[in-house]
PDB file as gemmi writes it, atoms N, CA and C in Angstrom:
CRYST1    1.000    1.000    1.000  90.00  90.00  90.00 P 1                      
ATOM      1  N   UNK A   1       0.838  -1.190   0.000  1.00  0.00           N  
ATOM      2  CA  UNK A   1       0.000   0.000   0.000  1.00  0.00           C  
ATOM      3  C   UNK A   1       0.885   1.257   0.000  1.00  0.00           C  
ATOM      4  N   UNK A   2       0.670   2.333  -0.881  1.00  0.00           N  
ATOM      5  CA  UNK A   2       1.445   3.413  -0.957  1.00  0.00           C  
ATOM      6  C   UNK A   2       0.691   4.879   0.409  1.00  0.00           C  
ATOM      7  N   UNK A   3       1.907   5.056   0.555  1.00  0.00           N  
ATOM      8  CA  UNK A   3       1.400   6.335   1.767  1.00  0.00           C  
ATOM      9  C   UNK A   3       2.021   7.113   1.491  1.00  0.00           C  
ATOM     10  N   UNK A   4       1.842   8.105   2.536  1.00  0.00           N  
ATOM     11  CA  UNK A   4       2.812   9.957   2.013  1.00  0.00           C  
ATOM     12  C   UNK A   4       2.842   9.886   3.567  1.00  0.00           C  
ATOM     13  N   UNK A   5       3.988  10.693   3.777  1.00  0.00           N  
ATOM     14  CA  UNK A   5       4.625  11.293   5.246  1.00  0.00           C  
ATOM     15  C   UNK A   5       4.987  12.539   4.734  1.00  0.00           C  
ATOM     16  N   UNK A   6       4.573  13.690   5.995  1.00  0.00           N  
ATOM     17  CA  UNK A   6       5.436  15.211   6.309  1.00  0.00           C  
ATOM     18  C   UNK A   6       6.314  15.032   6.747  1.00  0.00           C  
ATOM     19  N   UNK A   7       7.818  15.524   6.707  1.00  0.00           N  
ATOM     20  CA  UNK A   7       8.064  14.780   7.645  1.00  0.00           C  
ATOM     21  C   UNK A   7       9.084  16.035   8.300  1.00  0.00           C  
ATOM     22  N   UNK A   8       9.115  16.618   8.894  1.00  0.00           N  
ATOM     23  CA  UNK A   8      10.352  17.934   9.684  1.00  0.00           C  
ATOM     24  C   UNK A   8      11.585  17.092  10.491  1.00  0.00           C  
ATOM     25  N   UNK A   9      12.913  17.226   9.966  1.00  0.00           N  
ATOM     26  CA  UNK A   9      13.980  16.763  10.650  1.00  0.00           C  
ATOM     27  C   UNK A   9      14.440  17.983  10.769  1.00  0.00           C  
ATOM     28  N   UNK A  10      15.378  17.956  12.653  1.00  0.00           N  
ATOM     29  CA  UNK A  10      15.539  19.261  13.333  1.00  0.00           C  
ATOM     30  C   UNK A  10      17.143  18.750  13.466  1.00  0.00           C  
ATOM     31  N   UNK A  11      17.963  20.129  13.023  1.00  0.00           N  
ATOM     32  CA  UNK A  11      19.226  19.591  14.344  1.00  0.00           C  
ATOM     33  C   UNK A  11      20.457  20.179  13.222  1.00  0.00           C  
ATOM     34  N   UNK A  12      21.410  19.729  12.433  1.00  0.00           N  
ATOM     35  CA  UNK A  12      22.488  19.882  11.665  1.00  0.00           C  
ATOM     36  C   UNK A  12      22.409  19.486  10.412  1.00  0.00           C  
ATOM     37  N   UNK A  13      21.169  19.508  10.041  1.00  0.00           N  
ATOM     38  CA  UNK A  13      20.642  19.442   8.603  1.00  0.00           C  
ATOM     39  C   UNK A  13      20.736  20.498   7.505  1.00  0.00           C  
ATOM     40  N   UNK A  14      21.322  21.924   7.458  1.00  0.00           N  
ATOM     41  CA  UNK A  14      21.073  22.177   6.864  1.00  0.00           C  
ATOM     42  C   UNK A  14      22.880  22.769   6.185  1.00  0.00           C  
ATOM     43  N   UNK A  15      23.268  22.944   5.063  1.00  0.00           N  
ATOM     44  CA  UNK A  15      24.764  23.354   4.940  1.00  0.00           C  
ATOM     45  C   UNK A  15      25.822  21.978   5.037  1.00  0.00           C  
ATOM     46  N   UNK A  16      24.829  20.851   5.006  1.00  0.00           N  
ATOM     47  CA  UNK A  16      25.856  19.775   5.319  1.00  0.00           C  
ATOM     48  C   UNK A  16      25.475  18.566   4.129  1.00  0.00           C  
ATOM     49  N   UNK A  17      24.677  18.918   3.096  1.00  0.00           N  
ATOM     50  CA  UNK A  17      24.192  17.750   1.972  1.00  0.00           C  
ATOM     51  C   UNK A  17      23.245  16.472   2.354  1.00  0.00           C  
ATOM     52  N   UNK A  18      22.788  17.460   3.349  1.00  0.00           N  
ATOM     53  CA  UNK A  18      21.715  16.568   3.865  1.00  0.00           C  
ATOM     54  C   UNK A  18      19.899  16.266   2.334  1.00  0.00           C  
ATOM     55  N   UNK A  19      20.121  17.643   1.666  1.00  0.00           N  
ATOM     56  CA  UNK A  19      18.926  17.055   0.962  1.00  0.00           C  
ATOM     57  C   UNK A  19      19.624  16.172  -0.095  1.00  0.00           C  
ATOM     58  N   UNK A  20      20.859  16.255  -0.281  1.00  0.00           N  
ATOM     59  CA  UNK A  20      21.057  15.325  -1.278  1.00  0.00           C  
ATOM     60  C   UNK A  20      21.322  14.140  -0.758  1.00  0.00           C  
ATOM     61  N   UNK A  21      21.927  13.831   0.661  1.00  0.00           N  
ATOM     62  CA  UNK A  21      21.655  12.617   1.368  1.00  0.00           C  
ATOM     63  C   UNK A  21      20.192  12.093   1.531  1.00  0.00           C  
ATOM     64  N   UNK A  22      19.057  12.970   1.545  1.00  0.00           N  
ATOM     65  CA  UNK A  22      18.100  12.325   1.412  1.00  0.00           C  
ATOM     66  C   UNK A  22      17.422  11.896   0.186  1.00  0.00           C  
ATOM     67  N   UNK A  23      17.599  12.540  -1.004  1.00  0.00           N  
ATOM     68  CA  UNK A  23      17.128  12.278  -2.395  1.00  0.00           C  
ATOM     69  C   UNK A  23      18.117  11.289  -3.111  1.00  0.00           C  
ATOM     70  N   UNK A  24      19.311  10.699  -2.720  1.00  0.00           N  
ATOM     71  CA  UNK A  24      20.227   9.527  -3.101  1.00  0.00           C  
ATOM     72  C   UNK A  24      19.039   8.381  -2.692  1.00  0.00           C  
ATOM     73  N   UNK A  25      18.945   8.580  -1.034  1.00  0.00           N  
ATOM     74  CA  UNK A  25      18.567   7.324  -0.490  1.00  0.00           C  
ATOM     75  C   UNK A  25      16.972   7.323  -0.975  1.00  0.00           C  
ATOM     76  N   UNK A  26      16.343   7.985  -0.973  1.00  0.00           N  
ATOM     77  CA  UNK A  26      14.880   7.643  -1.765  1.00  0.00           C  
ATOM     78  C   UNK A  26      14.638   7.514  -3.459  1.00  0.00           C  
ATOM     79  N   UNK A  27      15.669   7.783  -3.731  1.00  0.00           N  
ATOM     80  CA  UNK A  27      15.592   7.154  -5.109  1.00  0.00           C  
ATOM     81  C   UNK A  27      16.157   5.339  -5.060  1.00  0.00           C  
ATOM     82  N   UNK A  28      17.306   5.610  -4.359  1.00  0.00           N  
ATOM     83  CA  UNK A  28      17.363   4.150  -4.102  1.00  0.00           C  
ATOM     84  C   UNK A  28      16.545   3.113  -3.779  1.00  0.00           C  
ATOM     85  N   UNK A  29      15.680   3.366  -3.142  1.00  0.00           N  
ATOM     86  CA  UNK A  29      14.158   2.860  -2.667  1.00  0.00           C  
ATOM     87  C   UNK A  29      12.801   2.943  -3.133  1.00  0.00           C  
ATOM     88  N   UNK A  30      12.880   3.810  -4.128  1.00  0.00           N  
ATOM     89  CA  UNK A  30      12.265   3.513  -5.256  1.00  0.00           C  
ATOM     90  C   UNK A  30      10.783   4.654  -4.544  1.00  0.00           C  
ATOM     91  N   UNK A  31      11.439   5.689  -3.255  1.00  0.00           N  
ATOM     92  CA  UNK A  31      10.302   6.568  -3.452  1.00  0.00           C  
ATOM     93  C   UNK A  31      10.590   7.895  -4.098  1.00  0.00           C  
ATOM     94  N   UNK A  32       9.006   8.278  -3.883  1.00  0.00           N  
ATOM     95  CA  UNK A  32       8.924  10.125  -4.421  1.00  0.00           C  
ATOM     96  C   UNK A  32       8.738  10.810  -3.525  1.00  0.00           C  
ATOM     97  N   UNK A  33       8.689  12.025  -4.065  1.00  0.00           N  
ATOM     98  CA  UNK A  33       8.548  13.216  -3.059  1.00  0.00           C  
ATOM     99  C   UNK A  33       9.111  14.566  -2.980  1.00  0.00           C  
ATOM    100  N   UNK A  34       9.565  15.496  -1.871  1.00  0.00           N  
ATOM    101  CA  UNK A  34      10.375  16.256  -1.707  1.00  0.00           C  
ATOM    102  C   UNK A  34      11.321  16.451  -0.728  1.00  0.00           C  
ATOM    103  N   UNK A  35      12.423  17.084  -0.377  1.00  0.00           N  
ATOM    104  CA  UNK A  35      12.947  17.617   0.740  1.00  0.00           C  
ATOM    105  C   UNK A  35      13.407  19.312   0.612  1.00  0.00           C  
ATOM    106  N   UNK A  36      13.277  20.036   1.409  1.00  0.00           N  
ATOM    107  CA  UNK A  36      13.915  21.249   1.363  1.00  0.00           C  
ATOM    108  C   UNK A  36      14.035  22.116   2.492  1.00  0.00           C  
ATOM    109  N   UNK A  37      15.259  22.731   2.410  1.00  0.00           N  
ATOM    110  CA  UNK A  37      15.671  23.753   4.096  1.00  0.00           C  
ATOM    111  C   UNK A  37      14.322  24.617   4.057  1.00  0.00           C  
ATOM    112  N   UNK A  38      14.296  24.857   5.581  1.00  0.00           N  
ATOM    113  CA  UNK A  38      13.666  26.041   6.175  1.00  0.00           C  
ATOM    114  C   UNK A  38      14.301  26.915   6.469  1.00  0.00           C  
ATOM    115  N   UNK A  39      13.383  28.378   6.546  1.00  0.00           N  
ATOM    116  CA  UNK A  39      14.478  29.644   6.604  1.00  0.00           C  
ATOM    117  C   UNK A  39      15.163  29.798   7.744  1.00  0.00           C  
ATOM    118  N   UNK A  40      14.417  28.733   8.782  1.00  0.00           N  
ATOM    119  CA  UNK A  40      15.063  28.957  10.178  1.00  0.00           C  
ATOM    120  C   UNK A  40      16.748  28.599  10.401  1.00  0.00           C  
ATOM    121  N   UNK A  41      17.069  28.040   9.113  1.00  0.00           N  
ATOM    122  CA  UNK A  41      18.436  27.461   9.321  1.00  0.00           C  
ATOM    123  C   UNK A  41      18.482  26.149  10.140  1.00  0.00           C  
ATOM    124  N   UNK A  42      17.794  25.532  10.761  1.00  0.00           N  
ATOM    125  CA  UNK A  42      17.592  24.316  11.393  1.00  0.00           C  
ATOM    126  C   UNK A  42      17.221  23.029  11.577  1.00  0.00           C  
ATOM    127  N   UNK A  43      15.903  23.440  10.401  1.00  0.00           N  
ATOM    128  CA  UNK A  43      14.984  22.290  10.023  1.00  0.00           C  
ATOM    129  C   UNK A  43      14.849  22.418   8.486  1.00  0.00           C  
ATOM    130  N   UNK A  44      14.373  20.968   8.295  1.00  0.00           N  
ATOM    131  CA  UNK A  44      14.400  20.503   6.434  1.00  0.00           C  
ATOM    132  C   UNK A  44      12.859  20.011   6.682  1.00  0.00           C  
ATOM    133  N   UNK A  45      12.294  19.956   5.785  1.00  0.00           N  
ATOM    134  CA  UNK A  45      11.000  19.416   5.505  1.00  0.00           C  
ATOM    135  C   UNK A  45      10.968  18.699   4.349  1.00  0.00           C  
ATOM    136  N   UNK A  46      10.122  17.584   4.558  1.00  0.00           N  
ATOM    137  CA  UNK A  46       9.854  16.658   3.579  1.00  0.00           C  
ATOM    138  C   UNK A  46       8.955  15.933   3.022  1.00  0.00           C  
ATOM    139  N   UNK A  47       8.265  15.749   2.087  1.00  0.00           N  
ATOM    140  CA  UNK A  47       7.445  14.654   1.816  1.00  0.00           C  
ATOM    141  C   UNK A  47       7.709  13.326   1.059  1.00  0.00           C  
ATOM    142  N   UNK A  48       7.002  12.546   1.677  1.00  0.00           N  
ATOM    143  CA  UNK A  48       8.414  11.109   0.957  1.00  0.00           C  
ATOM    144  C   UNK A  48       6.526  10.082   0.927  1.00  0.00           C  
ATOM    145  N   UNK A  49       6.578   9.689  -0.174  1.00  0.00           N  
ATOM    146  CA  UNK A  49       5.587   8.439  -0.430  1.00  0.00           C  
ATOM    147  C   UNK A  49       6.278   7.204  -0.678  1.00  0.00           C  
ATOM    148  N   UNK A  50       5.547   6.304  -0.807  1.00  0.00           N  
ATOM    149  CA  UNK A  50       5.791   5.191  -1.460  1.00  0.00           C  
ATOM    150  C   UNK A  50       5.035   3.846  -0.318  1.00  0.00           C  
ATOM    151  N   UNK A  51       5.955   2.376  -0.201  1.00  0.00           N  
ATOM    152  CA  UNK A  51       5.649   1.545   1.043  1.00  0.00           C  
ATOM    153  C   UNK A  51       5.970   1.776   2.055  1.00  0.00           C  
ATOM    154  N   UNK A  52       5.525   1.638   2.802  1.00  0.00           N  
ATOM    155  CA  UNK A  52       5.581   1.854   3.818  1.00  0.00           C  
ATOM    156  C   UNK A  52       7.085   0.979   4.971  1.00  0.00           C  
ATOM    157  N   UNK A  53       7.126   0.021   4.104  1.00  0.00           N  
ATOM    158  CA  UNK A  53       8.384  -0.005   4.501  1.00  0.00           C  
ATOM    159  C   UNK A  53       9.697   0.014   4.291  1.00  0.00           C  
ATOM    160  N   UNK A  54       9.683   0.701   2.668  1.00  0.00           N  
ATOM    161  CA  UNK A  54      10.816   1.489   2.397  1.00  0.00           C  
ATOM    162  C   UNK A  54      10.854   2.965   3.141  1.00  0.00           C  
ATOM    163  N   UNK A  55       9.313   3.782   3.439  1.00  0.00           N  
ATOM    164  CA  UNK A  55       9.289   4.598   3.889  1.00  0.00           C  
ATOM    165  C   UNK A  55      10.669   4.857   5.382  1.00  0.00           C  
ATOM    166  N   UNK A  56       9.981   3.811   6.194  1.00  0.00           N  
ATOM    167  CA  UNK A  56      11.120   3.144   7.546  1.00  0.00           C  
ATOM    168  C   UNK A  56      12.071   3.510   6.966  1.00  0.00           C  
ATOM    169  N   UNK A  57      12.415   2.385   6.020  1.00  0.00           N  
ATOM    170  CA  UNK A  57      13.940   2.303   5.877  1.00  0.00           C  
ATOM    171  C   UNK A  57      14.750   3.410   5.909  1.00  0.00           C  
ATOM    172  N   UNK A  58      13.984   4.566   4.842  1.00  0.00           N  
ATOM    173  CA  UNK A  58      14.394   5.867   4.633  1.00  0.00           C  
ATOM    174  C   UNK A  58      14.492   6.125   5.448  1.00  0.00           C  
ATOM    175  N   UNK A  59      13.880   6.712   6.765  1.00  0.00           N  
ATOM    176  CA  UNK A  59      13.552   7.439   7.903  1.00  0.00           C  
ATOM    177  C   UNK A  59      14.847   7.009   8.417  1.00  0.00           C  
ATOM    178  N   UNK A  60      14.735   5.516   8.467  1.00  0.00           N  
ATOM    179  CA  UNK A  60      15.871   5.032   9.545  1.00  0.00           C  
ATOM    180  C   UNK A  60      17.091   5.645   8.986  1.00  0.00           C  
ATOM    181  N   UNK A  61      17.484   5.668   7.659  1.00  0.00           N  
ATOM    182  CA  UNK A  61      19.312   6.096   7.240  1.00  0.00           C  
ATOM    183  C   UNK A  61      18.846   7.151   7.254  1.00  0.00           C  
ATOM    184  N   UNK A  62      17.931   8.088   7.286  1.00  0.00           N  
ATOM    185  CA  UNK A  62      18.658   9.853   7.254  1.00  0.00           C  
ATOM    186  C   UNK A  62      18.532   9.847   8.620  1.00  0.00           C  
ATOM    187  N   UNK A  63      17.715   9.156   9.825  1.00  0.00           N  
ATOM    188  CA  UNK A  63      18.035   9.821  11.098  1.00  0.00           C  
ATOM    189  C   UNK A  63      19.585   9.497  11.696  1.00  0.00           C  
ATOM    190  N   UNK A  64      19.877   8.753  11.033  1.00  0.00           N  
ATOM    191  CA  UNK A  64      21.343   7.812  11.122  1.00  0.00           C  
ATOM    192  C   UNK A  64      22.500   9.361  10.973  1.00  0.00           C  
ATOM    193  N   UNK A  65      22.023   9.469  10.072  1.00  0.00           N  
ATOM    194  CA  UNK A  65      22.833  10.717   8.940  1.00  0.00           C  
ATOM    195  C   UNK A  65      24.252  10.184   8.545  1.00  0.00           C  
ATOM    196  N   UNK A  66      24.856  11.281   8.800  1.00  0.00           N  
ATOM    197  CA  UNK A  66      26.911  10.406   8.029  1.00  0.00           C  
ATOM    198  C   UNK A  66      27.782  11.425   9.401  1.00  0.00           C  
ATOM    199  N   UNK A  67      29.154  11.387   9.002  1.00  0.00           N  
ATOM    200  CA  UNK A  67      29.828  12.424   9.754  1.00  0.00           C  
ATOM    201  C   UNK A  67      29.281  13.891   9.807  1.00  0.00           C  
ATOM    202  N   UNK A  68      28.733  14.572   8.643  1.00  0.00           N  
ATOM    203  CA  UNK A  68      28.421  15.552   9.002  1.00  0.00           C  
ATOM    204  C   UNK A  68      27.311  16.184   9.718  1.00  0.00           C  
ATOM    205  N   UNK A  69      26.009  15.304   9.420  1.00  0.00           N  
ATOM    206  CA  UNK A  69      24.765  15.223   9.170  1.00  0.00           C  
ATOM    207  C   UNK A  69      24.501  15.130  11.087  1.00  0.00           C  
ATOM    208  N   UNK A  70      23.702  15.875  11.588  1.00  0.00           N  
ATOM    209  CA  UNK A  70      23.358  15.523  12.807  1.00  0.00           C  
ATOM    210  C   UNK A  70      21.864  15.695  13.338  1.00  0.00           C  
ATOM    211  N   UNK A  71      20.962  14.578  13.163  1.00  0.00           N  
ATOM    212  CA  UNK A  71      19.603  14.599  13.315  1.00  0.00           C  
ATOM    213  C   UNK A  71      19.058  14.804  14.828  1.00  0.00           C  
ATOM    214  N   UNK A  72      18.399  15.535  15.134  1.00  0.00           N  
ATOM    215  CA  UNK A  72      18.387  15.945  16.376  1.00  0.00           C  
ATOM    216  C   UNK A  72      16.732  15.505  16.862  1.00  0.00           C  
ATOM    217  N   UNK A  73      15.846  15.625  15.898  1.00  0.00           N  
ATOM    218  CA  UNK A  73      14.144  15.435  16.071  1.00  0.00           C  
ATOM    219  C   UNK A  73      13.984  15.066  14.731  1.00  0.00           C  
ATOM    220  N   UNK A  74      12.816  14.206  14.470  1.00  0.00           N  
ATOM    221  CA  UNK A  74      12.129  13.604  13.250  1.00  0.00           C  
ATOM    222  C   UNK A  74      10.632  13.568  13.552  1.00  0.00           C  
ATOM    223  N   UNK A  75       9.711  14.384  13.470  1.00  0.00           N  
ATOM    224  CA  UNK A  75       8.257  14.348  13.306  1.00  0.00           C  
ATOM    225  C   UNK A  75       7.654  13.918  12.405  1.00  0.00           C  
ATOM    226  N   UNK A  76       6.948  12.675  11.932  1.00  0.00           N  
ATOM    227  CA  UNK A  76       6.836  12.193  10.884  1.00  0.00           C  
ATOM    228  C   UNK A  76       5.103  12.265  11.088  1.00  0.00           C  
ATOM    229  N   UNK A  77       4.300  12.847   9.720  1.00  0.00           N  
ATOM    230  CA  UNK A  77       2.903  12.308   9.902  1.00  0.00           C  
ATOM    231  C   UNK A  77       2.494  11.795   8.585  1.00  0.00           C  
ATOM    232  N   UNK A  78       1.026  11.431   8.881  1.00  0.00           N  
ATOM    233  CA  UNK A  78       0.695  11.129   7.820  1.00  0.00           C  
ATOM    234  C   UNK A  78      -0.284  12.182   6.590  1.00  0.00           C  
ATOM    235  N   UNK A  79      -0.186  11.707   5.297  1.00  0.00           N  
ATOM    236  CA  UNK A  79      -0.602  13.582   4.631  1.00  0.00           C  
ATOM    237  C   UNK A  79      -1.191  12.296   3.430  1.00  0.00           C  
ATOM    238  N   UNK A  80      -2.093  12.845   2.642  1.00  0.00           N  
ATOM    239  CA  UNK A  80      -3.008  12.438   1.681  1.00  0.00           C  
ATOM    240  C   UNK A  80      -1.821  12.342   0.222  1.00  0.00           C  
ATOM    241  N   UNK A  81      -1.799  11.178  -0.105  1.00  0.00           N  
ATOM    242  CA  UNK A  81      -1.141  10.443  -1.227  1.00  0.00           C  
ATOM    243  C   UNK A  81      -1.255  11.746  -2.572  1.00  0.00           C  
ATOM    244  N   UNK A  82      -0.186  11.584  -3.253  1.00  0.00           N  
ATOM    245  CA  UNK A  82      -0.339  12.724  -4.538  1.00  0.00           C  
ATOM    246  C   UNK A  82      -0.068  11.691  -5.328  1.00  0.00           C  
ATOM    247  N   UNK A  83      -0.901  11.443  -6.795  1.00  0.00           N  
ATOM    248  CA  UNK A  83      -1.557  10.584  -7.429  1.00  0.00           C  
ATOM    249  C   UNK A  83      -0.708  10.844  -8.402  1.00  0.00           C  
ATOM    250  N   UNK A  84      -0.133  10.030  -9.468  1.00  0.00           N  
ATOM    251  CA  UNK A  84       1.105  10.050 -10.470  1.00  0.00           C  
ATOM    252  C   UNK A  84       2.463  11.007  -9.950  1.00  0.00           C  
ATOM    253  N   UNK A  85       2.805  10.800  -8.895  1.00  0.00           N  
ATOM    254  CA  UNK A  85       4.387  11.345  -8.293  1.00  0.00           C  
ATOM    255  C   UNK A  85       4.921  10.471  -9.060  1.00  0.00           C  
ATOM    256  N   UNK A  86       6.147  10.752  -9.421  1.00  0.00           N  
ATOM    257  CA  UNK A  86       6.982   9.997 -10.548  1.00  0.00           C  
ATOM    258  C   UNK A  86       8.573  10.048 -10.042  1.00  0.00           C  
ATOM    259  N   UNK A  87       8.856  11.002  -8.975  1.00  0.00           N  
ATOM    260  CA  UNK A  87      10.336  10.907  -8.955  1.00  0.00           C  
ATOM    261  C   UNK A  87      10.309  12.084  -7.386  1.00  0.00           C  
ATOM    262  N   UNK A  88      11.762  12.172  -6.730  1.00  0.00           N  
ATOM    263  CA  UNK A  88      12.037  12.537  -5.610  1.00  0.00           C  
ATOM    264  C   UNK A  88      12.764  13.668  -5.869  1.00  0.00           C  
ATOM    265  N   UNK A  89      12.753  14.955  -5.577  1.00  0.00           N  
ATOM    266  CA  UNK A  89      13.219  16.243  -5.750  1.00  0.00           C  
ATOM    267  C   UNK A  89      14.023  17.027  -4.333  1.00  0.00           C  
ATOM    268  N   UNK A  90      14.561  17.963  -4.576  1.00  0.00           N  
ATOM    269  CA  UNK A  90      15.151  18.717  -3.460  1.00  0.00           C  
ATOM    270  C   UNK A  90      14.805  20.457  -4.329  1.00  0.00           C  
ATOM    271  N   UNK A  91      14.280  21.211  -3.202  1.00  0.00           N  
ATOM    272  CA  UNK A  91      14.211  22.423  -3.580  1.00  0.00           C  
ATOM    273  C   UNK A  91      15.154  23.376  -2.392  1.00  0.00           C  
ATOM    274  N   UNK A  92      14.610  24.937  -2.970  1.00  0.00           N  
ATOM    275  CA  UNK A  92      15.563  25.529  -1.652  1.00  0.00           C  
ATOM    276  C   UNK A  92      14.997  25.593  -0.590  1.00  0.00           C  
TER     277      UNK A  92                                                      
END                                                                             
């Protein structure tokens, strides 16, 4: 079954290739969606569809992050499916 998540990650996300750490790993997994900084400098926002348990998976490696990447909060909900999404994007 396909779902959609909001999803706000807080903490050392932003200046560190964190949306492109997240749009590697959801293409890898075969979801769609978006990610992009907030003006606050702190938090990224996202929408990520697909199964639900690639969804996890995702969640699980970006809260992971790498050396630079430092995830501090992950609020994840649930948001109404967008119907022919075709691919995973990063904006500003």
């Amino acid at each position: 079954m396909i779902r959609r998540y909001h999803v706000f990650v807080e903490g050392r996300v932003q200046g560190v290739g964190f949306r492109g750490f997240c749009m590697i790993r959801a293409q890898r997994l075969g979801l769609t969606g978006t990610v992009k900084n907030l003006p606050n400098g702190t938090m990224v926002e996202i929408y990520v569809q697909g199964e639900d348990e690639k969804i996890t998976e995702f969640l699980d490696q970006i809260e992971k992050g790498d050396r630079f990447i430092r995830v501090d909060n992950i609020s994840v909900k649930p948001t109404a499916v967008v119907e022919k999404e075709k691919k995973f994007t990063y904006g500003w």
